[in-house]
C-alpha positions as CSV (number, residue, x, y, z in Angstrom):
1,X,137.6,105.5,90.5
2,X,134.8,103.3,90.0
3,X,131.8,102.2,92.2
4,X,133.5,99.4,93.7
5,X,136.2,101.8,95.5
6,X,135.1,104.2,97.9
7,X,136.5,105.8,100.4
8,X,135.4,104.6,103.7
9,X,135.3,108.9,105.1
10,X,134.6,112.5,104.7
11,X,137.0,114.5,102.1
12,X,137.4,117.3,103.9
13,X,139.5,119.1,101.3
14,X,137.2,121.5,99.6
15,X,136.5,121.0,95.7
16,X,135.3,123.7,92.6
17,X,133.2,122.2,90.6
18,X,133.3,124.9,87.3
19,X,133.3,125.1,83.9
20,X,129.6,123.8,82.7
21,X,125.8,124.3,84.1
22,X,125.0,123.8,88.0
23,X,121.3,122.9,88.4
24,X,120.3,123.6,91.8
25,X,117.2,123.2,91.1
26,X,115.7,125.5,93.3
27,X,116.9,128.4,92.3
28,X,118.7,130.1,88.5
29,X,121.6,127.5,87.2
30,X,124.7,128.9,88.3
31,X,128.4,127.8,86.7
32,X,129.9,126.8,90.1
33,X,129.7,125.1,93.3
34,X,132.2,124.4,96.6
35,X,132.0,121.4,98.5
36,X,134.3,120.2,101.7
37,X,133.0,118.4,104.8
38,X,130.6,115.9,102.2
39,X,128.3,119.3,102.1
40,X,127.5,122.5,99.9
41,X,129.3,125.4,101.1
42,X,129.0,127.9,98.6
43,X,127.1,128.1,95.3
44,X,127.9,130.9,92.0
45,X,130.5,133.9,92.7
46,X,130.5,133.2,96.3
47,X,131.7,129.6,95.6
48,X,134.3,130.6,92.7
49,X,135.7,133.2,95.9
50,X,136.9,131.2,98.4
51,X,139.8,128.3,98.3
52,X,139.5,125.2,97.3
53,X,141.6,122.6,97.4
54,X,140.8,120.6,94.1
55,X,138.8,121.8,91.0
56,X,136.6,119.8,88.9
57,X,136.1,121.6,85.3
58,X,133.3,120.1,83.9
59,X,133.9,120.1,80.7
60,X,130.8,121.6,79.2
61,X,128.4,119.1,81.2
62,X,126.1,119.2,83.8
63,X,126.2,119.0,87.5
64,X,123.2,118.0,89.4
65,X,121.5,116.8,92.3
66,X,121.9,112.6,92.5
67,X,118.8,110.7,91.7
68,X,116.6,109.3,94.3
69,X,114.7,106.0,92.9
70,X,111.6,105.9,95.2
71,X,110.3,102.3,94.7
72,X,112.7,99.6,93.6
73,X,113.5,95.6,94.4
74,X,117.6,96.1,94.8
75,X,118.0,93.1,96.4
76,X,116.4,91.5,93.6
77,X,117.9,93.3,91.1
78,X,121.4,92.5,92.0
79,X,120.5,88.9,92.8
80,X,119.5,88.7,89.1
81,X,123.3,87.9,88.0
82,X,123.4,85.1,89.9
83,X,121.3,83.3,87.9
84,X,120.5,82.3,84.4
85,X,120.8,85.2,82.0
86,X,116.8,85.8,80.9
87,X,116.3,89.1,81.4
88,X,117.4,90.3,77.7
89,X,116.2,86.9,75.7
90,X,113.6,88.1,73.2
91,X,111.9,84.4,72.5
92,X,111.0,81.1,74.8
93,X,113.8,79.2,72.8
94,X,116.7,82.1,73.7
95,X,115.2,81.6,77.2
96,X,115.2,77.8,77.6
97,X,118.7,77.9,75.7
98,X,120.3,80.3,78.6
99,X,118.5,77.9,81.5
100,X,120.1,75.2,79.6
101,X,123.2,76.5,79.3
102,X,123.9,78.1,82.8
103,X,122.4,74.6,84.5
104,X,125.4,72.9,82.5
105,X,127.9,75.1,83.8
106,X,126.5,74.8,87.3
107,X,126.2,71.2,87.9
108,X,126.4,72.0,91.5
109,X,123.3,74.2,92.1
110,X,120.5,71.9,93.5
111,X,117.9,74.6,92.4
112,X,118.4,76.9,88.7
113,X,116.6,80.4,90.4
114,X,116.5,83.3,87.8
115,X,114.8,86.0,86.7
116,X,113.3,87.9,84.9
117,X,111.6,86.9,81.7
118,X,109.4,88.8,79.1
119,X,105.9,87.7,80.0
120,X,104.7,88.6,76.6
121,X,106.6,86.3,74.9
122,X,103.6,83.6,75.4
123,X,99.8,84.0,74.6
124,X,98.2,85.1,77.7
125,X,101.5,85.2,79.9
126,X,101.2,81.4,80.0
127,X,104.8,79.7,80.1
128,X,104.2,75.8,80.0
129,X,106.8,74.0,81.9
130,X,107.6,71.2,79.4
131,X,109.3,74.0,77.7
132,X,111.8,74.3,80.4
133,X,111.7,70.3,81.4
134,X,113.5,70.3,77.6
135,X,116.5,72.2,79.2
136,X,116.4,70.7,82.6
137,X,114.3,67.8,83.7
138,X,116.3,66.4,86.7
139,X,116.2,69.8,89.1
140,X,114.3,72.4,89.9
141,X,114.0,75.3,87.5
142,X,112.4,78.8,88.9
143,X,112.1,81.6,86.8
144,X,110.4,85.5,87.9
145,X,108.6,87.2,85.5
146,X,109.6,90.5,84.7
147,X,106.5,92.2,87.0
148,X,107.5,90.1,90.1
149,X,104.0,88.3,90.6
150,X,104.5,85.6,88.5
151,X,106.4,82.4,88.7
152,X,107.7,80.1,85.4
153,X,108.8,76.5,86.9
154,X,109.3,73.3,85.3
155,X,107.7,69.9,86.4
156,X,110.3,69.2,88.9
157,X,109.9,72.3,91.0
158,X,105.7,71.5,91.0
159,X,106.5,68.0,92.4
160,X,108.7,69.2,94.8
161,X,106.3,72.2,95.8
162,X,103.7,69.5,95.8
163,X,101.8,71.1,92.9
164,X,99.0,68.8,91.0
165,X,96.6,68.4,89.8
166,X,94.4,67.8,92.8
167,X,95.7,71.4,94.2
168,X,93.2,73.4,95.2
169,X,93.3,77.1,94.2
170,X,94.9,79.4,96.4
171,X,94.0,82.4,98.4
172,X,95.9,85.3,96.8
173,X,96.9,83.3,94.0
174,X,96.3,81.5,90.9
175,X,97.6,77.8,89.2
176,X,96.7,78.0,85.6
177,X,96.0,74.9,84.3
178,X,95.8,72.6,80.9
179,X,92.7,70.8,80.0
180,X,93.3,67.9,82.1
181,X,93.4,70.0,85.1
182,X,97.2,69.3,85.5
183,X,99.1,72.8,86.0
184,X,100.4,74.5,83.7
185,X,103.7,75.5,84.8
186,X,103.2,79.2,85.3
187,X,102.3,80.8,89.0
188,X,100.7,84.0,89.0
189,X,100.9,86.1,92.8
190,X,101.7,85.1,96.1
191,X,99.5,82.6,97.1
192,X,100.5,80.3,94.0
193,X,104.5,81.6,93.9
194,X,104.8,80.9,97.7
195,X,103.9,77.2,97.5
196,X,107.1,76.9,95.7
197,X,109.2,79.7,97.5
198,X,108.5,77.5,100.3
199,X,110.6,74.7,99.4
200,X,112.9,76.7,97.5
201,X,116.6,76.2,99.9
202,X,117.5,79.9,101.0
203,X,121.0,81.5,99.1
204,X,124.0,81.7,100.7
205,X,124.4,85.2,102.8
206,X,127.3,86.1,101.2
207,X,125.5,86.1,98.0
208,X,122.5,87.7,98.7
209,X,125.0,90.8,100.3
210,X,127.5,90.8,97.1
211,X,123.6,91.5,95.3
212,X,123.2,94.5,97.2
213,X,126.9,95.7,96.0
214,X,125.8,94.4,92.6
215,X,122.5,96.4,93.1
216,X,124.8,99.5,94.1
217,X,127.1,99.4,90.8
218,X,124.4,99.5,88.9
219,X,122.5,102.5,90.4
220,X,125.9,104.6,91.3
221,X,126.5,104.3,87.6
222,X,123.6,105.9,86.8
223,X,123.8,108.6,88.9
224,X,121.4,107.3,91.8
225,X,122.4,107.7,95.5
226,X,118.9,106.8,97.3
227,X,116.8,104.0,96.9
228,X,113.6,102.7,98.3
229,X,113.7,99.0,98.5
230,X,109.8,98.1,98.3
231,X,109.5,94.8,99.7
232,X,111.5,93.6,102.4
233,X,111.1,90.4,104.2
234,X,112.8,89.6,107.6
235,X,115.8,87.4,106.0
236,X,116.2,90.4,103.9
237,X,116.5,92.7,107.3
238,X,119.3,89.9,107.8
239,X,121.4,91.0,104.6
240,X,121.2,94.6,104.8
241,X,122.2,94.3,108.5
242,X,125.1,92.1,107.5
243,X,125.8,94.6,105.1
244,X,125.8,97.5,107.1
245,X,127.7,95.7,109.5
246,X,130.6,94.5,107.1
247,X,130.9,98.3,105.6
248,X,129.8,97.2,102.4
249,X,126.6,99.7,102.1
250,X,128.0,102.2,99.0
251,X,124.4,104.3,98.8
252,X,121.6,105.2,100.9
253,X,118.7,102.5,101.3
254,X,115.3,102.9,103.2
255,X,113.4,99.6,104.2
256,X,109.9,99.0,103.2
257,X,108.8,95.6,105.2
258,X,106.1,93.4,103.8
259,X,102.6,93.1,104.7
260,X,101.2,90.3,104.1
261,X,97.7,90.4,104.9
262,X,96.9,86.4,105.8
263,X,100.1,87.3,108.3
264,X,99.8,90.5,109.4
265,X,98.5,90.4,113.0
266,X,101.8,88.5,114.1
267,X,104.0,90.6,111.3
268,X,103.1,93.8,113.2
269,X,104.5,93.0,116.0
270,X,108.1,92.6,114.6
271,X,107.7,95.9,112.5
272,X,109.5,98.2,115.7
273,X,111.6,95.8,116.3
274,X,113.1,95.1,112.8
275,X,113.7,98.9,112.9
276,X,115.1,99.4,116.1
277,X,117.5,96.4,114.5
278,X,118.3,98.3,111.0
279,X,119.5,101.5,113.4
280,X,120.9,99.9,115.8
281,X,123.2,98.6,113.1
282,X,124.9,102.4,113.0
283,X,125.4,102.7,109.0
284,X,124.1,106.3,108.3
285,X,123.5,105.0,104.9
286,X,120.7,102.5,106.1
287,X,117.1,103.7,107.4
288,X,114.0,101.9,107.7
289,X,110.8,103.9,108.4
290,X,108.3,102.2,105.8
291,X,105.8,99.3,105.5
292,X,104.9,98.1,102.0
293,X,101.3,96.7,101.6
294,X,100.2,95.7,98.2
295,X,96.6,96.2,97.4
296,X,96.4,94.7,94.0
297,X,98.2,92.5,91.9
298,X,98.8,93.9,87.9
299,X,96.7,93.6,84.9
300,X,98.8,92.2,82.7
301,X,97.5,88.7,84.9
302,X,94.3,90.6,85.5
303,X,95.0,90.5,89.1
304,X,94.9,94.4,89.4
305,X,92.0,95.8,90.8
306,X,89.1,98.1,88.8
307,X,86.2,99.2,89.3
308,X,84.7,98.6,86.0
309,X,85.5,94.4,84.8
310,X,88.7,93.8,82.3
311,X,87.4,93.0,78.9
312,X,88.1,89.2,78.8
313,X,85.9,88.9,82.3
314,X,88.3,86.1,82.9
315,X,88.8,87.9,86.2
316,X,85.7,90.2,86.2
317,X,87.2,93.0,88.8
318,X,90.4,91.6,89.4
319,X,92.1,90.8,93.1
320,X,91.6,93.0,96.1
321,X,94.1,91.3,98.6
322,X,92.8,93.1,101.5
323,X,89.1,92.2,102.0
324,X,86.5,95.1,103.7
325,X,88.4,97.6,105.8
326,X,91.7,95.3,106.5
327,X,93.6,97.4,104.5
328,X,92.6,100.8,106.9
329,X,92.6,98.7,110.1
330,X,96.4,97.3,109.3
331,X,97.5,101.0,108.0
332,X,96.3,102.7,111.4
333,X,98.8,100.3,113.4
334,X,101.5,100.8,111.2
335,X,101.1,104.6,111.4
336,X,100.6,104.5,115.2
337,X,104.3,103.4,115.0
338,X,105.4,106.2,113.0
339,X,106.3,104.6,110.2
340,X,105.2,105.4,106.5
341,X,102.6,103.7,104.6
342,X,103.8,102.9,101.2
343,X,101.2,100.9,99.0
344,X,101.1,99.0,95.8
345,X,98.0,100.0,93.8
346,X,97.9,99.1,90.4
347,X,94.2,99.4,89.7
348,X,91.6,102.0,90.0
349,X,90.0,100.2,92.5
350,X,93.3,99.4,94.5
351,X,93.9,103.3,94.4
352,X,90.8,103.8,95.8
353,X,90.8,101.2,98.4
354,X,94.5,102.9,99.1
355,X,93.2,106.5,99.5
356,X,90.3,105.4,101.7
357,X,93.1,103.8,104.4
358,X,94.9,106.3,104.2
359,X,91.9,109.1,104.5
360,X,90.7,106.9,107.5
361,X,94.5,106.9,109.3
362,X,94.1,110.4,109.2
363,X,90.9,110.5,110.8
364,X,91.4,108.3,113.2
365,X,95.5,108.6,114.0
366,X,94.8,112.6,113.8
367,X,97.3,115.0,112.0
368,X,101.4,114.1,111.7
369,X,103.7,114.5,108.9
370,X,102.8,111.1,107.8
371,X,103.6,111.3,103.8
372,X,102.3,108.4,102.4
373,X,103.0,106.6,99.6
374,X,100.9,105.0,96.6
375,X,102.9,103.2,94.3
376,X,102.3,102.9,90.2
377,X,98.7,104.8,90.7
378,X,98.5,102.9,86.9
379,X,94.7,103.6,86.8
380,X,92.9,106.6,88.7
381,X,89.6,107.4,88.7
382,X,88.8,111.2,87.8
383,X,86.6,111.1,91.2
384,X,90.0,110.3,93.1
385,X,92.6,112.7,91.5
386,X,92.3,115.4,93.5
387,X,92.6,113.1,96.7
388,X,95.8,112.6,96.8
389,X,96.6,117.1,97.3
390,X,93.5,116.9,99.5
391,X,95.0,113.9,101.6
392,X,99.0,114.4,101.2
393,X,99.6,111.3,99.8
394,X,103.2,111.1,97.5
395,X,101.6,109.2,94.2
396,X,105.2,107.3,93.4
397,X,105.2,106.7,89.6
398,X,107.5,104.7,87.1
399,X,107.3,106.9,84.3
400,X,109.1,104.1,81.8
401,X,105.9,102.3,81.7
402,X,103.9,105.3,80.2
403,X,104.4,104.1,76.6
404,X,103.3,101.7,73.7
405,X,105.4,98.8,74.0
406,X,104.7,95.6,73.5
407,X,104.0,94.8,77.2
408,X,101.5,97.6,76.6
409,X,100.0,96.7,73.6
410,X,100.0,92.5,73.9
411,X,98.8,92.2,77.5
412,X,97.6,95.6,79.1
413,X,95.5,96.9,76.5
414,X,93.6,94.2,75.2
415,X,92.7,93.6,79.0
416,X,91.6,97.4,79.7
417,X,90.2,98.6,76.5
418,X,91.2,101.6,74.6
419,X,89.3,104.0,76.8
420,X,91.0,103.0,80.0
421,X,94.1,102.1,78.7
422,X,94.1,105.9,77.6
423,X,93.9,107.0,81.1
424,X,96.4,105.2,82.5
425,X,99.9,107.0,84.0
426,X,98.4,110.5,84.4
427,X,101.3,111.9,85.9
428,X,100.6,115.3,84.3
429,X,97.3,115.6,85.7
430,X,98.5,114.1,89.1
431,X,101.1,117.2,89.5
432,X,98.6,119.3,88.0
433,X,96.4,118.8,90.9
434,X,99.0,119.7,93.7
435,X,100.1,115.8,94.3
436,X,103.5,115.6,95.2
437,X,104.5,113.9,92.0
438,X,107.7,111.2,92.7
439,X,109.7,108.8,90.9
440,X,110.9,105.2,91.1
441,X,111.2,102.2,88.3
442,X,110.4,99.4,90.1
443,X,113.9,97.8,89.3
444,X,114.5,95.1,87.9
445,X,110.8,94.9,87.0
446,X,112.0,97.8,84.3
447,X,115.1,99.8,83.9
448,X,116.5,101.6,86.9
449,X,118.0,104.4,84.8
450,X,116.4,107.6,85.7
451,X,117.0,109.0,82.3
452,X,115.2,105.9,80.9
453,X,112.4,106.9,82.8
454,X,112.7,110.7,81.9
455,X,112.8,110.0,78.4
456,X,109.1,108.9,78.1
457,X,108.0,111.4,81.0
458,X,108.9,113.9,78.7
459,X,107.6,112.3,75.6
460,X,105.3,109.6,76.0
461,X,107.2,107.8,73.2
462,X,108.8,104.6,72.8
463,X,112.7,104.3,72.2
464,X,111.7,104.2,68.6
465,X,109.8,107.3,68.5
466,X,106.0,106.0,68.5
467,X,103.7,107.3,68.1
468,X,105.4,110.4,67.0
469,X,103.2,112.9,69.2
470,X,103.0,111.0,71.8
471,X,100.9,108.2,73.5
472,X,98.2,110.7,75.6
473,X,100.2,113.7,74.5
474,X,98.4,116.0,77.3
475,X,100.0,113.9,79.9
476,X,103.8,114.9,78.8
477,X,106.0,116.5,82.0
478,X,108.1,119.3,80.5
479,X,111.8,117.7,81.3
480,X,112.4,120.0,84.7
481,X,109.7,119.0,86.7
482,X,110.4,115.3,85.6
483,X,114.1,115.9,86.8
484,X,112.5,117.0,89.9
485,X,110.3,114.3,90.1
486,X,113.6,112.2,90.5
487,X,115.2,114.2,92.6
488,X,114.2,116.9,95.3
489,X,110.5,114.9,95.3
490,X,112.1,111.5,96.0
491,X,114.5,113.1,98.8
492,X,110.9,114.2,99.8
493,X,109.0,111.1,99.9
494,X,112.1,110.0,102.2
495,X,111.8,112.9,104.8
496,X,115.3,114.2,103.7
497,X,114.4,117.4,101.5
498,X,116.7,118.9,104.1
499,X,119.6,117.3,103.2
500,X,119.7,116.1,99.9
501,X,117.8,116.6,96.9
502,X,118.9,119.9,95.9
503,X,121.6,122.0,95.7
504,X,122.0,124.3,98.5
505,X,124.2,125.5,101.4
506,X,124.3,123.0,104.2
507,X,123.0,120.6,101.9
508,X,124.9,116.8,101.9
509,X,126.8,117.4,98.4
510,X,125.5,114.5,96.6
511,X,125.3,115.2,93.0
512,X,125.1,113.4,89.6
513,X,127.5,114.9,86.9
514,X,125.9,114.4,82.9
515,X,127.8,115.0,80.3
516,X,124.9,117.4,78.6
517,X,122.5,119.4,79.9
518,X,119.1,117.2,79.8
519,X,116.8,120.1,79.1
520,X,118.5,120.5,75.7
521,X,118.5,117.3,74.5
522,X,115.5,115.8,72.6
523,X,113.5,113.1,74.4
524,X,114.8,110.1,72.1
525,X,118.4,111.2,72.9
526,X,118.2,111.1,77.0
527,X,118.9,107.7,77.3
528,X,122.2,108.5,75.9
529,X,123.4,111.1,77.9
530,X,126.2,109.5,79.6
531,X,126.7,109.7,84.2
532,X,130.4,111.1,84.0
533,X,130.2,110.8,87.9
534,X,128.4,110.4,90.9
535,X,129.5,112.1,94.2
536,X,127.6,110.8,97.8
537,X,128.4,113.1,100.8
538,X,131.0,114.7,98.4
539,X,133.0,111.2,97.5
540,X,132.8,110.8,94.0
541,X,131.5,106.7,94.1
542,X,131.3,106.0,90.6
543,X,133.1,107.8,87.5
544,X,133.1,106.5,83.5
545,X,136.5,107.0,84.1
546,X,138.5,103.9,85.5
C-alpha cells in the first residue's frame, strides 16, 4: 500500500507488531505491541497474550512513534512540483536551463512560478534578471529562494509588478539595485516579494489541494504523521477546507495564520472566525489553534535581527518588523483568543523581542497553558537562555541547519563572524536549561526528513563528515533525546502528548517503522535508514512496499 491509498476508517481488527525493537519512548524498549480500534492496547508480554487478528514481524527493525514536524510550509512544499524543477540545480545556468525548459513545455502558463533555488549560487544572494530574460523574455518568470524571503524574477514580472527604477523602497522589504538605480531582479522579504505577489494570477484550487496530497506523500514516506503548517494565509484556509471537505486530508495538519504587522488590526478580527471555519469543516485530521508572526527576516539577506551589527554593516542591526511594543500588544489579542503564539525569530534580537511578548502576555493575560512557540531561535543571547524554562516557551528548532555547508559558510558566516556564528543552533544548551526542546525543518526551505535532521543533531556534521568532531561539538544531542525532540516534544508543542507521541495504552497507534534501530547507527548513516511503514490511527498510510 502506498500513501496514496488509505482507507477511509478505523481497522478494528487487532494487529502484533513483533519480532524487532519497540521504542516507546517513555519507558524500556519492549519487542511487542497490540493495536485495534486505531489505538495502543497492550505493550510487551501483555500484548504478545491476547489475540490478534494480524501480526506484523518486523523483521529485525524498529517500530516507533511517527514523527511530528513542528514548523513546515506544506502547501509550499507540494506546490513546488508544479513548477520548474530548481530545487536540486547546483549552478545559475542548470537553473535558467530548467526555467527554459519547463516554459517550453508549458506554452500555456501565462506566469512560470517555481521554487526554490540555492541562494548561494550568486555573490551576495543577488540573482540578476537578465539571466532569466535569456530563458524567457515574453512572460513572467517568479522564482522563491530556498529561505522563502526572497524573490528571483525576470524583467517582465518587474514591469508587470510595476517595479523601476523610480520605486521607492519598501517597508518590510528591499529592491536591490544596479548602478543605474534600475532593480536588480532579486526581491528580498515581504514588502519587495508582495509587489509582485500582487499581480501574480492565483492557481487553480484543484492544484493548490493535489499540493497538499503531494505535501502528504512526501512526509508519510518519511514516517511523519503531524505537521505544523507555519504560514497560512486566508486563500490557504480555502484549500485545506476544500481539502478536508473532499476527504483528501491523509495526515494531521495544525494552521498557523499570518500576521502581518502593517495588517494586523483588521487580520485579527478574522483569526476566530477562520477557526471556527477549519472545525466546522469536521476532518479530525485538521486543527487550527495557532498564529504565526515573524519578528525578523534571516541573515543570509541580513534581514535577521541582532543585537550587535552584521560585519558588512550593509544592514547595521538588521530588520525588526514589529516596531516598539507591537509585537506584545498583537500577541496579547491573539492569546486572549486562546490560540498559540508561534514566532519566527531568527536573530538574537528577534528572540528577544519574542521572549519579551511573550513574558508581557503572561503578565498581562495571567496564567493558562499557553505553550508558545519560537521558531529557529538561530541566535540567542546567553542573557536569554534560561528564558525560555523560566517563561514556558517551546524553542522549535531545525536541527539540519546546525552544520557547515555552503549556505553556512558563503552567506551566514561571513555576515556574523566567527564568534557568533559559533553560537548559533544551541539546541544542547536550550534542553540543558529545561526548554522544551522541539523539532521542525522548515520544509521545503530544507529537507523534511526527520532523520536528515537527526543526523546533524547528533553530530553537528555535514553529509560528508565535516569537520570530523563536529561543528560546536558541546552542542551535539545524544540520538534519543533528538528522536524525542521529533516526536513526544512535537505532539507536545501541539497540545496532543495525550494522544500521540508515544507509545502507550490509550494512546492513537500512530507509529513509524525503520528498518534499524537509529541509536545504533552512526550519524553519517541515519539518512539511510529506510521508513518501511507508516501507520496513522493504526492504518498503515505509506509502506516501501507497493
Amino acid at each position: 500500500m502506498n500513501a496514496r491509498n488509505v482507507p477511509t476508517v478505523l481497522d478494528t481488527a487487532a494487529t502484533l507488531f513483533h519480532g524487532g525493537t519497540i521504542w516507546t519512548p517513555m519507558a524500556t524498549p519492549t519487542d511487542a505491541l497490540l493495536i485495534a480500534d486505531g489505538v495502543v492496547r497492550a505493550i510487551g508480554e501483555q500484548a504478545k497474550a491476547q489475540h490478534a487478528d494480524n501480526h506484523v514481524d518486523l523483521d529485525g527493525g524498529f517500530l516507533m512513534p511517527s514523527f511530528g514536524d513542528g514548523h513546515a510550509h506544506p502547501l509550499y512544499g507540494g506546490l513546488e512540483s508544479a513548477g520548474p524543477p530548481v530545487r536540486q540545480c547546483q549552478s545559475i545556468d542548470e537553473i535558467v536551463l530548467a526555467v527554459k525548459e519547463y516554459a517550453a513545455a508549458h506554452p500555456e502558463q501565462e506566469w512560470i512560478v517555481g521554487a526554490s533555488y540555492d541562494g548561494s549560487l550568486a555573490p551576495g544572494g543577488l540573482f540578476d534578471a537578465r539571466w532569466l530574460d535569456a530563458a524567457v523574455p515574453d512572460r513572467p518568470v517568479v522564482l522563491r529562494a530556498w529561505d522563502y524571503h526572497t524573490f528571483w524574477v525576470n524583467s517582465v514580472a518587474l514591469q508587470r509588478a510595476g517595479i523601476t527604477a523610480d520605486t521607492s523602497e519598501p517597508v518590510l522589504g528591499e529592491i536591490p539595485r544596479r548602478e543605474d538605480g534600475s532593480p536588480l531582479g532579486t526581491l528580498r522579504e515581504w514588502g519587495a516579494t508582495d509587489l509582485v505577489a500582487a499581480v501574480m494570477p492565483a492557481r487553480d484550487e484543484a492544484v493548490r489541494v493535489g499540493a497538499l496530497g503531494t505535501a502528504a506523500d512526501y512526509y508519510l514516506a518519511h514516517g511523519v504523521t503531524w505537521v505544523q503548517d507555519a504560514w497560512v494565509e486566508p486563500a490557504d484556509v480555502d484549500t485545506y477546507v476544500a481539502a478536508a471537505q473532499q476527504g483528501a486530508l491523509r495526515m494531521r495538519f495544525n494552521l498557523a495564520f499570518y500576521a502581518d504587522p502593517r495588517h494586523f488590526d483588521s487580520q485579527v478580527k478574522q483569526y476566530a472566525a477562520a477557526r471556527d471555519r477549519v472545525q466546522a469543516a469536521g476532518s479530525p485530521l485538521l486543527t487550527a489553534q495557532t498564529v504565526k508572526f515573524f519578528a525578523d527576516g534571516v541573515v543570509e539577506n541580513e534581514t535577521g535581527a541582532l543585537l550587535a551589527p552584521y560585519c558588512s554593516g550593509l544592514h547595521n542591526h538588521g530588520m525588526q518588523l514589529w516596531e516598539g511594543d507591537s509585537l506584545a500588544q498583537a500577541a496579547r489579542r491573539v492569546d486572549e483568543l486562546g490560540m498559540q503564539i508561534h514566532i519566527h525569530a531568527i536573530g538574537d534580537a528577534a528572540v528577544r523581542q519574542a521572549l519579551d511578548a511573550i513574558e508581557y502576555v503572561v503578565r498581562q493575560n495571567g496564567p493558562r497553558d499557553r505553550r508558545p512557540v519560537i521558531a529557529h531561535a538561530q541566535l540567542v543571547d546567553d542573557d536569554d537562555i534560561g528564558r525560555f524554562a523560566e517563561l514556558g516557551v517551546i524553542p522549535n528548532m531545525q536541527p539540519l541547519w546546525a552544520q557547515m555547508d555552503a549556505l553556512m559558510t558563503v552567506l551566514t558566516i561571513p555576515r556574523l563572524g566567527p564568534e557568533r556564528s559559533d553560537k548559533q543552533y544551541r539546541m544542547r544548551t536550550l534542553e540543558n536549561s529545561g526548554a522544551a526542546l522541539a523539532f521542525g525543518s522548515d520544509w521545503p526551505v530544507s529537507s523534511g526528513a526527520p532523520l536528515d535532521g537527526i543526523a546533524v543533531a547528533v553530530s553537528r556534521r555535514t553529509a560528508e563528515g565535516d569537520p570530523a568532531g563536529g561543528w560546536t561539538p558541546d552542542e551535539i544531542l545524544p540520538i534519543e533525546p533528538a528522536l524525542a525532540s521529533y516526536t513526544g516534544a512535537v505532539a507536545f508543542q501541539a497540545f496532543a502528548e495525550a494522544d500521540w507521541g508515544r507509545i502507550t495504552p490509550g494512546a492513537s497507534a500512530d507509529l513509524v517503522w525503520l528498518d534499524r534501530d537509529p541509536r545504533t547507527v552512526s550519524p553519517l548513516e541515519l539518512p539511510a535508514v529506510q521508513v518501511r511503514a507508516t501507520y496513522l490511527q493504526g492504518r498503515q498510510v505509506y509502506s516501501a512496499v507497493d
